[in-house]
DRENLODREN-693034 format. One line per 3 residues: number of its first residue (from 0); their letters; for each residue y, z, x of C-alpha. Coordinates in Angstrom, 1 decimal. Each point is the difference from the previous one (the first is absolute). Layout:
! residues N
NUM) a) Y,Z,X ~ ...
//
This chain:
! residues 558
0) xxx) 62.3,41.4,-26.1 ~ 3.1,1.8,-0.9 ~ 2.8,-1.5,-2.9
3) xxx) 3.4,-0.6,1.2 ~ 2.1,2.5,-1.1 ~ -3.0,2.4,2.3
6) xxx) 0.5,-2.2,2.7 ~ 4.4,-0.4,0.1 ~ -0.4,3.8,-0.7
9) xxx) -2.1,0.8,4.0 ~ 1.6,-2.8,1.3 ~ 3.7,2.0,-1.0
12) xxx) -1.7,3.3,1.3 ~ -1.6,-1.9,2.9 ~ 3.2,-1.6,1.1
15) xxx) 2.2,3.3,1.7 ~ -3.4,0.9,1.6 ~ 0.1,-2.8,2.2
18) xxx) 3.2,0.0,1.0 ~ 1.6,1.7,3.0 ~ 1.7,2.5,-1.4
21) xxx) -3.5,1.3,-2.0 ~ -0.5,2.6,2.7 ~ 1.6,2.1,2.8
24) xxx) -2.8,-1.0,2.2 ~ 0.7,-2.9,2.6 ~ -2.4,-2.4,0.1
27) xxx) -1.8,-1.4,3.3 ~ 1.6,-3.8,-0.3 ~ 2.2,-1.4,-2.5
30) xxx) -3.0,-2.6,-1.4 ~ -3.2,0.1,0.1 ~ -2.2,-3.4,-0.6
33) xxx) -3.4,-1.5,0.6 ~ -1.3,-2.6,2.7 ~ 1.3,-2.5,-2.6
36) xxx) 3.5,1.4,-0.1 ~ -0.5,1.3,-3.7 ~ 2.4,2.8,-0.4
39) xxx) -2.0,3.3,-0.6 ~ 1.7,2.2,-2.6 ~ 0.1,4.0,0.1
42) xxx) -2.2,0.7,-3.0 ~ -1.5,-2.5,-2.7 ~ -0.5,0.0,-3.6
45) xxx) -1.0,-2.2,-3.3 ~ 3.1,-1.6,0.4 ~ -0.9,-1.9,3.1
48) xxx) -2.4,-1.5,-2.1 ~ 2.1,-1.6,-2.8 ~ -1.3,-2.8,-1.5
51) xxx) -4.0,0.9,1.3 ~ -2.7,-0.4,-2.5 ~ -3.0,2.2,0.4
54) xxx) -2.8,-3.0,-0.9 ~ 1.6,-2.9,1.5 ~ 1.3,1.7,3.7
57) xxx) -2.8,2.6,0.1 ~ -2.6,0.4,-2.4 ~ -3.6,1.1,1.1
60) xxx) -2.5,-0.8,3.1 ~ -1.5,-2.8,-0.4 ~ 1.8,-1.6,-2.6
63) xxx) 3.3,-2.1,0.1 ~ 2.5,0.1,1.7 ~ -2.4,1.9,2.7
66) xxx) 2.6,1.5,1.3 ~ -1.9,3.1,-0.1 ~ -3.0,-1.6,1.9
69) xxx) -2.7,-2.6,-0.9 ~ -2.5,2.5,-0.7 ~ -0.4,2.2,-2.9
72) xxx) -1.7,3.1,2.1 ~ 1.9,-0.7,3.4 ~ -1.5,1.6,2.4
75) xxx) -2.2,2.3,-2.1 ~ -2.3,-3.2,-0.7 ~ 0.0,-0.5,3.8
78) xxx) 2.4,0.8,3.0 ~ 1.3,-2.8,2.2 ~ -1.4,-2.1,3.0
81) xxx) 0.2,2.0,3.2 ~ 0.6,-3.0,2.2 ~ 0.9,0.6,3.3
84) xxx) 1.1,-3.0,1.9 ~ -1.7,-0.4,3.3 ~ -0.5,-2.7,2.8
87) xxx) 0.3,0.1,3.4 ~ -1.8,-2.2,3.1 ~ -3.1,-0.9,-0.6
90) xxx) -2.1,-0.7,-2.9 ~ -2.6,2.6,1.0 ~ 2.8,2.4,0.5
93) xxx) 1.7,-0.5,-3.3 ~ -3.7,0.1,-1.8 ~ -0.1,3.6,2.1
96) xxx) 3.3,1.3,-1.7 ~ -1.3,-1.2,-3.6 ~ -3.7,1.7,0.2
99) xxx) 2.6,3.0,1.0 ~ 2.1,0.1,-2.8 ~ -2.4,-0.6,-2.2
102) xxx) -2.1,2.9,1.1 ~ 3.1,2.1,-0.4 ~ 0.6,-1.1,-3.4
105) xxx) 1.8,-3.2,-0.4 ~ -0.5,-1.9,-3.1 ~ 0.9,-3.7,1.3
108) xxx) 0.1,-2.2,2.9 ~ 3.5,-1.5,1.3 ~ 0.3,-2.4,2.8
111) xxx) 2.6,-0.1,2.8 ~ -0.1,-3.3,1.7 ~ 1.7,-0.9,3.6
114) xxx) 2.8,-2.2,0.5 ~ -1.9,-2.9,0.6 ~ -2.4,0.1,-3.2
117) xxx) 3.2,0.7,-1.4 ~ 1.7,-3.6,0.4 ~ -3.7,-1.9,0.3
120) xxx) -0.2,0.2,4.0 ~ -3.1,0.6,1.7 ~ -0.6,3.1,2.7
123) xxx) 0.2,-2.8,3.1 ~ 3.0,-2.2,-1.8 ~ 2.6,0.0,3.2
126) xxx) 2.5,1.1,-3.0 ~ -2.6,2.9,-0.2 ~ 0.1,1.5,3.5
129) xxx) 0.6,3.6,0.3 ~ 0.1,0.7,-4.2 ~ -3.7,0.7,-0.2
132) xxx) -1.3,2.9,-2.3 ~ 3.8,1.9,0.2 ~ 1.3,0.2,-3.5
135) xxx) -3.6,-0.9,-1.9 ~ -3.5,-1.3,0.7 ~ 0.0,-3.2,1.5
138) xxx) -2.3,-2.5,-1.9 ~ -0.8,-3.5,1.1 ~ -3.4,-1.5,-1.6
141) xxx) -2.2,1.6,-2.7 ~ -2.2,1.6,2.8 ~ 3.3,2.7,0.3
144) xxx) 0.1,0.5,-4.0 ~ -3.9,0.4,0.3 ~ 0.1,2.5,2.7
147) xxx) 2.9,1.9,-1.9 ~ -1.3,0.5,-3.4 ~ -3.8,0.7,2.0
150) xxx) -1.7,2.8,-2.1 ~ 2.8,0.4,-2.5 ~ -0.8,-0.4,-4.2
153) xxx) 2.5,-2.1,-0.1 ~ -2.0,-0.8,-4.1 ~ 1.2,3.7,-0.3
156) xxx) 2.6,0.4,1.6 ~ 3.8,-2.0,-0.8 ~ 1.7,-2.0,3.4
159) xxx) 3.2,-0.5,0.3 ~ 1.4,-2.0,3.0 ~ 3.9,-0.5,0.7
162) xxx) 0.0,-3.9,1.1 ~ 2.1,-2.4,-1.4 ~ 0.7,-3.1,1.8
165) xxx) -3.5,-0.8,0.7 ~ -1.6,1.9,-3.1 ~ -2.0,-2.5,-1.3
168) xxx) -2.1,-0.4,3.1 ~ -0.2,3.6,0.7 ~ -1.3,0.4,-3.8
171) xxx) -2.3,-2.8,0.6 ~ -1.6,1.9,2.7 ~ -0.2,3.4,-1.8
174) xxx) -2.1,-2.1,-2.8 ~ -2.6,-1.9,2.3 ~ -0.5,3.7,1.9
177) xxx) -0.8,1.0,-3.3 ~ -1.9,-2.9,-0.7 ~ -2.2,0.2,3.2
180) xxx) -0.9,3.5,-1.3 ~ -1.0,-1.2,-3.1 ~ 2.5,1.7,-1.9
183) xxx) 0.9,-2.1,-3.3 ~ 3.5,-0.7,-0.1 ~ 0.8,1.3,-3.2
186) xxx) -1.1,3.5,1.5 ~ 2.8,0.1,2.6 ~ 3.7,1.8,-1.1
189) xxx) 3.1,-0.1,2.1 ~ 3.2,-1.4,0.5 ~ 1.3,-2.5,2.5
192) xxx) 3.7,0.5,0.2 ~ 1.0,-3.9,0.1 ~ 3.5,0.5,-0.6
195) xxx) 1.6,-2.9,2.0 ~ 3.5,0.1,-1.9 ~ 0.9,3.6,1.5
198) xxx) -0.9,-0.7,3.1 ~ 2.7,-2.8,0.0 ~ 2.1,2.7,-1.2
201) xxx) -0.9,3.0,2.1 ~ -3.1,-0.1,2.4 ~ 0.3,-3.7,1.6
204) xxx) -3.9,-0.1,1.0 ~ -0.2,-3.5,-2.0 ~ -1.0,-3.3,1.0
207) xxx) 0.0,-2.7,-2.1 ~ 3.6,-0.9,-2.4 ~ 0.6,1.8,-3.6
210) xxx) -1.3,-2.7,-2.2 ~ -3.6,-0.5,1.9 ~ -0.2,3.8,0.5
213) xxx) 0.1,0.2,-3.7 ~ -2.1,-2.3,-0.5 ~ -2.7,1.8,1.9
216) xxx) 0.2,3.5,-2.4 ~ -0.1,-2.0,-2.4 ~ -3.5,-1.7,0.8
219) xxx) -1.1,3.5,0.7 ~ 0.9,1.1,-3.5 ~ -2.0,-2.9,-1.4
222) xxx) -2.8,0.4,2.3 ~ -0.1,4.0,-0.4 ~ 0.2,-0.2,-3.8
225) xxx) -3.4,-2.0,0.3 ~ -2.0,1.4,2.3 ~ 1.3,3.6,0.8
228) xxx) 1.0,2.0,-3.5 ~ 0.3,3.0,1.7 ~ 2.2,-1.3,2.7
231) xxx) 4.3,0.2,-0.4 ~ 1.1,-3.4,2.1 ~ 3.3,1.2,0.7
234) xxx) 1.9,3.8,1.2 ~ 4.2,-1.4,-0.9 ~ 1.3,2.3,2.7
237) xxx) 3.1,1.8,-0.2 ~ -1.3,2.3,2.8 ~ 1.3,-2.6,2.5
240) xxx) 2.5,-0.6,-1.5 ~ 1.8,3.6,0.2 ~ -1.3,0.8,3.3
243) xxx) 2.1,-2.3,0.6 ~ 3.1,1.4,-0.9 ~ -0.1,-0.3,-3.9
246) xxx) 1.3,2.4,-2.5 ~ -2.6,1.1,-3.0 ~ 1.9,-2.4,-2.5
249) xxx) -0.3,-3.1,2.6 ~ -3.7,0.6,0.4 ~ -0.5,0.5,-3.3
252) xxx) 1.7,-3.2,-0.9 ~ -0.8,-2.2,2.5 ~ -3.7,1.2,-0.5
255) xxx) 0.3,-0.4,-3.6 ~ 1.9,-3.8,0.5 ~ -3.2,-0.6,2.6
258) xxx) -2.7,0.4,-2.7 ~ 1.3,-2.0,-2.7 ~ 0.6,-2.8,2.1
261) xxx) -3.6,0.0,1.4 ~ -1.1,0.5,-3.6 ~ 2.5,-3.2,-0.8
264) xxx) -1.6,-1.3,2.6 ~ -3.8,0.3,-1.6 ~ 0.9,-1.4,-3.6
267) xxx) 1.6,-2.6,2.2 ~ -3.0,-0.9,1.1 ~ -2.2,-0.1,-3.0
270) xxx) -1.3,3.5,0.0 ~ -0.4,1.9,-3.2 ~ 2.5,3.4,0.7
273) xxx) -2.4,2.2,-1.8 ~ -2.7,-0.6,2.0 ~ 1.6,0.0,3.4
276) xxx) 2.7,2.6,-0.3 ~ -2.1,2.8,-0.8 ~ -1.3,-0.1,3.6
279) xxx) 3.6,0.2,1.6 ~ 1.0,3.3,1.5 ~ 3.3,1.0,1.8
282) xxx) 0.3,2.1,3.1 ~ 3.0,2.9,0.1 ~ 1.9,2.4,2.4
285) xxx) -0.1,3.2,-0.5 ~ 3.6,1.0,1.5 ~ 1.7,3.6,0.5
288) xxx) 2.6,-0.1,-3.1 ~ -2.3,1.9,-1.9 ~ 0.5,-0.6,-4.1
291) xxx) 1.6,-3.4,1.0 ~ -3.4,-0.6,0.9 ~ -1.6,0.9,-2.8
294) xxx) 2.4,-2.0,-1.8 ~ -0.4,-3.2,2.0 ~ -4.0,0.5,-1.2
297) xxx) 0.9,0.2,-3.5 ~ 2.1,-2.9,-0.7 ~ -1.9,-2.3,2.1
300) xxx) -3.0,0.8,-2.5 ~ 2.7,-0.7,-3.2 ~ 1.5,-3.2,1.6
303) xxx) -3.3,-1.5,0.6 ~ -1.6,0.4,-3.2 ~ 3.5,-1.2,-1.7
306) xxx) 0.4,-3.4,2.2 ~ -3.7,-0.6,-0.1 ~ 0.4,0.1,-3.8
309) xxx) 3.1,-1.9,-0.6 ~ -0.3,-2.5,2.9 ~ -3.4,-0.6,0.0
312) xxx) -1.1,0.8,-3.9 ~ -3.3,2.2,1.3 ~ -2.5,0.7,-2.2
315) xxx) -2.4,1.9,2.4 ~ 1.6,4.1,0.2 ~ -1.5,0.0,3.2
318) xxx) 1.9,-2.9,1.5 ~ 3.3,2.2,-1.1 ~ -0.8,2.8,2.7
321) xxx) 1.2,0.6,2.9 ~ -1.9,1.9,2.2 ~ 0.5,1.1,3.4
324) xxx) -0.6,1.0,3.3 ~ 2.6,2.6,1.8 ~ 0.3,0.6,3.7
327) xxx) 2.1,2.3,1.3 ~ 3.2,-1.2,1.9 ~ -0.5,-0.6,3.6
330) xxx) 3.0,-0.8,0.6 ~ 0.9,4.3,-0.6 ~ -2.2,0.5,2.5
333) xxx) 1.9,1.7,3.3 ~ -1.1,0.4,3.5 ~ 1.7,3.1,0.2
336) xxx) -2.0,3.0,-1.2 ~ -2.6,-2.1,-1.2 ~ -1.7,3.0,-2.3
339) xxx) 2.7,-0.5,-2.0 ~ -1.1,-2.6,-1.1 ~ -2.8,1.5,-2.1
342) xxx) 2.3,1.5,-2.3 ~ 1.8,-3.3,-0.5 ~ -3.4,-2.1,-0.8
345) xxx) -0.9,3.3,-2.5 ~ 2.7,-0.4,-1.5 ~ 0.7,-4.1,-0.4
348) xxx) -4.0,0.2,-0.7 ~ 0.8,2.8,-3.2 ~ 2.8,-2.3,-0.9
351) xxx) -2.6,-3.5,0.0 ~ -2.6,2.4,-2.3 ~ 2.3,1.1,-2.3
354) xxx) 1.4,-3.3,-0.2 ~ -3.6,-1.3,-1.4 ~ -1.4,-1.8,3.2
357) xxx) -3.3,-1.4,-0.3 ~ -0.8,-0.3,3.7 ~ 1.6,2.0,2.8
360) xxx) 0.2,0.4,4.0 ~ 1.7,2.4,1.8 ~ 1.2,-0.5,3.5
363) xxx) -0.9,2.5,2.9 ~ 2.7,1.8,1.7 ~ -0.6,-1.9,3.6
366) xxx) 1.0,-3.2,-1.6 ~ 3.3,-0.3,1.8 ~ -1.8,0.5,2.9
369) xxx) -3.0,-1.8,-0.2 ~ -2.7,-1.2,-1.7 ~ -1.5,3.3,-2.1
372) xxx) -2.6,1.8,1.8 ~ -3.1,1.7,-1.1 ~ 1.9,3.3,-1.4
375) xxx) 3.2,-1.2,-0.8 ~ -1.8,-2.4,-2.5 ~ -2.2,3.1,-1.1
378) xxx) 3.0,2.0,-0.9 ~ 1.7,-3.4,-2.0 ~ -3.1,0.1,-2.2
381) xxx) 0.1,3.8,-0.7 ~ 3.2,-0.5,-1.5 ~ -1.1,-2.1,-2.5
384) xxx) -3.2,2.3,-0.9 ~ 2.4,3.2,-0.2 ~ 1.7,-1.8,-2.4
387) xxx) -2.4,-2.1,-1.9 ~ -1.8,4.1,-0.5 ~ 2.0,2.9,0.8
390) xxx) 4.0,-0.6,-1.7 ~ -1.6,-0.7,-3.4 ~ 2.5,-3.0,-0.1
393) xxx) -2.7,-2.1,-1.7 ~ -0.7,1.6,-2.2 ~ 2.1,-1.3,-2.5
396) xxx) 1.2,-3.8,-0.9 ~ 3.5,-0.5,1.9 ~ 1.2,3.5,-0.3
399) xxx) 3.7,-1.4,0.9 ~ 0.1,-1.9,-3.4 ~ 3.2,0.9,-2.1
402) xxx) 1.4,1.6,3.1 ~ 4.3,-1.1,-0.6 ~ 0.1,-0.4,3.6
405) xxx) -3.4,-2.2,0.4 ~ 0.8,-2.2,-3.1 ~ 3.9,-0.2,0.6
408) xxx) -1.0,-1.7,3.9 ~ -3.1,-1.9,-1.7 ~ 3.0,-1.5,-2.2
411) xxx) 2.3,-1.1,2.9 ~ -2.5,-1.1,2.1 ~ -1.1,-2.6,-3.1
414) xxx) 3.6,-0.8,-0.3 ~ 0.2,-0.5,3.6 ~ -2.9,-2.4,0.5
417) xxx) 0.8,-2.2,-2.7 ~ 3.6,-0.4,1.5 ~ -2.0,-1.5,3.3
420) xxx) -2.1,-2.1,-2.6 ~ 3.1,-1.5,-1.0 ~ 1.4,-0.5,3.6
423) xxx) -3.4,-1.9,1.3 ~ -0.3,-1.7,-3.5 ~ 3.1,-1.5,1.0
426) xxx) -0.7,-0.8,3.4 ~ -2.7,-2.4,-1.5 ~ -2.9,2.6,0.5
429) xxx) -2.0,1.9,2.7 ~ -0.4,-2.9,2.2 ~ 3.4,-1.4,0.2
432) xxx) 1.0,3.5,0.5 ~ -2.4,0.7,2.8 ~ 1.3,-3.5,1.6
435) xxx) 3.9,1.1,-0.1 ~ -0.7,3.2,1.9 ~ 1.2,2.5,-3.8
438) xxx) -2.9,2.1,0.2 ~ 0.4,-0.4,3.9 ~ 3.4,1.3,-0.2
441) xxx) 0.3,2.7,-2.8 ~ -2.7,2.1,1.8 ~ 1.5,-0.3,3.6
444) xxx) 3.2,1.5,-1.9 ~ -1.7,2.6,-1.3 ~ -1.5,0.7,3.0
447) xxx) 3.0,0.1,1.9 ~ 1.5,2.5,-2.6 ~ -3.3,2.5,0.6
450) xxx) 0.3,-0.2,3.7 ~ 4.3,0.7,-0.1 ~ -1.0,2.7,-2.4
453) xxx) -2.6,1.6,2.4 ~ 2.0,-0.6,2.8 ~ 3.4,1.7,-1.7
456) xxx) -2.5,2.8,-0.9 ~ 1.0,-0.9,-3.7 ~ -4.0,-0.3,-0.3
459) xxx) -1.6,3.2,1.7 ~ -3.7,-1.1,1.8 ~ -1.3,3.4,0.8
462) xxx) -0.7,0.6,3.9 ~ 1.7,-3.8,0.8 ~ 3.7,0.4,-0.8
465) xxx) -0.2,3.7,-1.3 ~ -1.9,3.2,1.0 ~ -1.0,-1.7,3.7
468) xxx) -1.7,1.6,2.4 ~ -1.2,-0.9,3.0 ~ -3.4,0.2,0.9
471) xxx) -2.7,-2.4,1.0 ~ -2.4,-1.6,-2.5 ~ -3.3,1.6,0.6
474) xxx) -2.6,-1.6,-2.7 ~ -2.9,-2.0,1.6 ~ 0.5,-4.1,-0.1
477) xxx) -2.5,-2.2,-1.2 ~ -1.3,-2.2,3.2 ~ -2.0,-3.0,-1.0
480) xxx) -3.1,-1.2,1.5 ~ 1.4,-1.7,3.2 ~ -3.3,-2.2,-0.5
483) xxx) 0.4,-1.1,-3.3 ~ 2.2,-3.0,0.8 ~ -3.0,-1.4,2.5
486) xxx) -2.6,0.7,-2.6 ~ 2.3,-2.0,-2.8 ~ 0.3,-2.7,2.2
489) xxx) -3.2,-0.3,1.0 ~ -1.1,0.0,-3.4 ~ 2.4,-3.1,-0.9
492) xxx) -1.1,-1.8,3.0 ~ -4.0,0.7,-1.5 ~ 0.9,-1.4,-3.3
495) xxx) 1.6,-3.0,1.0 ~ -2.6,-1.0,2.2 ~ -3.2,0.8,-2.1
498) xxx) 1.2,-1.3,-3.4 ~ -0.1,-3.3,-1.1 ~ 2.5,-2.0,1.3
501) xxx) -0.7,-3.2,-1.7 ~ -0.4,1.6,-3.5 ~ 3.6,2.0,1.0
504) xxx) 1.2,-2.9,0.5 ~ -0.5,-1.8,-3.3 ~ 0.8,3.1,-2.0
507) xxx) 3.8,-0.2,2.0 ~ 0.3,-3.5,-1.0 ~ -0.6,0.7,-3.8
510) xxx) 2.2,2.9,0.2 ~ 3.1,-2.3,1.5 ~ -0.9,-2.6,-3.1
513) xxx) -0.2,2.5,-2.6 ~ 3.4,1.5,1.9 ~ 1.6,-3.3,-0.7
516) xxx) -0.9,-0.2,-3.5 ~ 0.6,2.4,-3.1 ~ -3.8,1.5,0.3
519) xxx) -0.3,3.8,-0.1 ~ -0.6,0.5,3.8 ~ -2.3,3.3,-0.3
522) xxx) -3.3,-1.5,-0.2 ~ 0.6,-2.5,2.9 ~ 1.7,3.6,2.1
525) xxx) -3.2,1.8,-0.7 ~ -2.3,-3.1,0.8 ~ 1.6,-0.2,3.5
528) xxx) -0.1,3.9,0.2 ~ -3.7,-0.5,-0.6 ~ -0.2,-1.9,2.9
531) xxx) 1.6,2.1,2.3 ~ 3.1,-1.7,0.2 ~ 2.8,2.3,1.6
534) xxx) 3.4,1.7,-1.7 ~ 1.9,-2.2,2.7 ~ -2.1,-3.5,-0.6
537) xxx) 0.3,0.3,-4.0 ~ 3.5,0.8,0.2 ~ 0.2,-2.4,2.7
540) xxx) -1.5,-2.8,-2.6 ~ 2.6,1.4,-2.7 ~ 3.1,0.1,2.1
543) xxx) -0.5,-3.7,0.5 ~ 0.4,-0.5,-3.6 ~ 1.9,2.5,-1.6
546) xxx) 2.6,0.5,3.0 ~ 1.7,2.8,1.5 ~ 2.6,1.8,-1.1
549) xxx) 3.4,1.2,2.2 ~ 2.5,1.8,-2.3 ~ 3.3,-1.3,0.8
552) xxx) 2.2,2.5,1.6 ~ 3.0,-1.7,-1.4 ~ -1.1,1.2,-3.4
555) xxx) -0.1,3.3,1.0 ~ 3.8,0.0,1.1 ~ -0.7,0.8,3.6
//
């Protein structure tokens, strides 16, 4: 963009500005860096960019190296998903709190799930007892998925439902729903999130070991490329993954490290890359370092359609784009003055946008409380309308674009990640590193760091360690249906005694042959779905074969 004598000339000019003798003024610390401990200099200029070429780092929207977004018209053509993530108790509940949303504007569905759904447990497991509807909507048979998706377009409307461990059953009962309403299958768009190898790393709601979790998503890639176009098999999740403790650059590379091996995983397999990787979608915070943000966004897009190209030799443009769903960072979320907390979801929401997110939920301010009630989720999806149509923010394609500041952290992040791609490469890969606790261990450091930083008030939470005060919370508290557990339960006990038992029990005995053999398990998952087979007996059947899996603490260096 600039020749070099231009660029030694502001970088000579440049130089005394930044130094600390530029100015009389004292400044409020002596360095100033983002989550990722990227030093954050007083003013930037061309010369931060050395070496950046307009067509290969930025270009245009829509074209390579998308860093500038995968769409040509952005959100001109059409604004993001307004997804708000919901689940709590009952089925009937949860189906309340969508025909809710939905009446107050939301674009999308997104499914919570309870603790037991989450690790493939039914309501009356023993393991269960006392986890029942608290962090999700607690789903045992495909009479709950029936019951929750009751009256919804779901042939209109996308799903998205955050289940990883026992995905491919969940999935399978989403589609014979569907199917019992006579809905075809190519009609039906959503995402299940299905990303096991984060959950190794982050999240721990697994169940079966890394090599037989994989090979699950990867029989739903096969099986969704078939029968459900319009369907992305797989969310690769770095939101886990910082809200547990990561910095931007480790959940953008351990993300990015995440998707090519499941896509490694695919060719492995047999499956042609351009036909399955177009359907693979990734899943984002949306943290409180504001252009670091926006950065992260931006060179996720560029280091996706670069590997996807050079490892992979794509030929389909749209299996090089990454798109993406945002949340907001629960994990900013404070107890303490919770209506602070709207202006940090505006603002991590405004960061998501203009970061180019295709899909995005905002959390409520009661989160750290409880689950979101009525208004509190109200006011989450306000935020998102006031700035989807009153900041004018989309009206044009990545307005950030040639920002110094923007592309000079776009750059480092880049740099960063492919120094992690180097450090698992040489730990043998994504699953060796998962097994030796690295991934384990680099975001318990960084966690630690945060947490000294917060606690030395190096890191200033507003109304927690700065600006206190000391008042009672006084928002009202979502209470659940103190009935709903009975009703669920009943409803399980129903199913399992007017089904048929015989037929159940054939399907369950394919389903452990096909387990033991190299058979894509979907169909013989949705045939025992079919037959009302519960989340507990089919992962019973698929524990038996595939194994559970402990991580080893000794790995972890504890």
């Amino acid at each position: 963009m600039y020749d070099q004598p231009e660029l030694d000339r502001i970088a000579a000019e440049k130089a005394p500005r930044n130094s600390e003798e530029a100015t009389d003024e004292t400044e409020r610390k002596t360095r100033f860096v983002t989550s990722s401990g990227f030093e954050v200099q007083r003013v930037y200029t061309p010369s931060d960019l050395e070496g950046f070429d307009y067509q290969r780092d930025l270009g245009l929207p829509g074209e390579l190296p998308y860093t500038r977004g995968v769409h040509a018209t952005g959100y001109r053509g059409r604004l993001w998903t307004v997804r708000m993530f919901a689940g709590f108790g009952s089925a009937e509940e949860t189906n309340a709190r969508f025909k809710y949303l939905i009446s107050h504007g939301q674009t999308g569905l997104s499914v919570a799930f309870d603790m037991p759904t989450l690790i493939g447990r039914d309501t009356d497991d023993p393991l269960a007892k006392g986890e029942f509807g608290k962090c999700g909507v607690a789903i045992s048979s495909l009479a709950d998925m029936e019951i929750l998706f009751d009256g919804l377009p779901v042939d209109e409307i996308s799903t998205s439902m955050t289940i990883n461990g026992p995905a491919a059953v969940i999935w399978a009962m989403y589609i014979a729903a569907a199917e019992k309403r006579g809905i075809p299958l190519d009609r039906l768009s959503g995402t299940i999130q299905n990303d096991i190898l984060k959950e190794y790393i982050a999240q721990n709601t697994y169940i079966f070991p890394p090599q037989p979790g994989v090979r699950l998503v990867v029989d739903t890639f096969e099986y969704g490329a078939r029968h459900l176009p319009r369907w992305n098999t797989i969310s690769v999740s770095g939101y886990h993954i910082r809200e547990a403790g990561a910095t931007a650059l480790q959940e953008l590379a351990f993300t990015l490290a995440d998707g090519l091996a499941y896509v490694a995983a695919g060719v492995a397999r047999g499956l042609d890359v351009d036909e399955f990787a177009p359907r693979l979608s990734f899943f984002f915070n949306a943290h409180s370092d504001f252009f670091e943000e926006i950065a992260k966004y931006r060179a996720a897009r560029r280091i996706w359609a670069r590997e996807m190209a050079t490892r992979f030799d794509v030929k389909n443009p749209r299996a090089l784009w990454l798109r993406f769903h945002s949340q907001t960072a629960g994990m900013t979320l404070t107890a303490q003055q919770p209506g602070n907390n709207v202006v940090r979801v505006a603002l991590q929401a405004l960061a998501a946008v203009l970061g180019g997110t295709q899909s995005l939920h905002t959390n409520s301010m009661d989160e750290a409380l409880a689950l979101p009630s009525d208004e509190a989720v109200l006011m989450a999806l306000r935020t998102q309308q006031i700035i989807a149509h009153e900041t004018g923010v989309t009206n044009s394609v990545d307005p950030l674009g040639g920002s110094y500041l923007i592309e000079s952290l776009t750059n480092q992040l880049e740099s960063g990640c492919y120094t992690y791609f180097r450090k698992i490469d040489n730990l043998g890969g994504v699953i060796p590193s998962i097994e030796n606790g690295y991934f384990q261990r680099e975001i318990a450091d960084s966690a630690l760091r945060y947490q000294q930083a917060v606690d030395a008030k190096d890191k200033i939470i507003v109304g927690m360690n700065e600006f206190v005060m000391d008042e009672p919370v006084s928002i009202p508290i979502l209470q659940m249906d103190p009935e709903g557990e009975k009703r669920h339960l009943a409803r399980l006990d129903r199913v399992r005694n007017e089904r048929d038992n015989e037929l159940l029990s054939t399907r369950l005995s394919a389903l452990r042959e096909a387990a033991r053999s190299d058979e894509n398990l979907m169909p013989y998952i949705l045939d025992a779905v079919r037959a009302y087979g519960t989340l507990g007996e089919i992962c019973g059947v698929l524990r038996s074969v595939l194994g559970e899996y402990r991580e080893s603490v000794a790995a972890l260096g504890f």
